[in-house]
C-alpha positions, 0 to 999 in steps of 0.5 A: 500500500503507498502512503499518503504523502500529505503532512499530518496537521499538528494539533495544538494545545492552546489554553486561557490559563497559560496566557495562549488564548483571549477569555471571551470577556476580552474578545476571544483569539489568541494572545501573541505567545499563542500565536508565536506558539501555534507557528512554531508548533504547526509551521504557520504564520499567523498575524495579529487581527486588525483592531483599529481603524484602518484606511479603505483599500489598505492590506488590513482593510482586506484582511479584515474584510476576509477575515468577517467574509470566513467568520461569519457563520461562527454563533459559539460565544468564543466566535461572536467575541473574535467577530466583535474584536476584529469589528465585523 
């Protein structure tokens, strides 16, 4: 039989607790030691959500209006405060 060449995704424990993960109450996501975590664990790259304000048209600008476009069907609480967060 010939195995599937494909890398196994890593997975990766994230907590509140260990300061890796956001608390609901503080808009959910993760923290940059999570980030800086998860990247290392799985090769990865994310980058920190878009918060502020941010001019129309700009590189941010697109990642936010990505990020709401992929978020949107997320109705768990921990999704409602990521989307609240980023200002979707």
């Amino acid at each position: 039989m010939a195995q599937s060449k494909r890398k196994k995704k890593k997975s990766v424990s994230l907590s509140v607790g260990r300061g890796e993960k956001r608390s609901i109450k503080q808009g959910g996501g993760l923290t940059a030691k999570g980030r800086a975590k998860y990247n290392k664990a799985t090769g990865s790259n994310l980058k920190a959500p878009v918060t502020g304000k941010v001019k129309p048209g700009s590189k941010a600008a697109a990642r936010r209006k990505s990020f709401c476009a992929r978020s949107r069907s997320w109705t768990g609480p921990r999704g409602k405060a990521a989307r609240r967060r980023w200002k979707c």
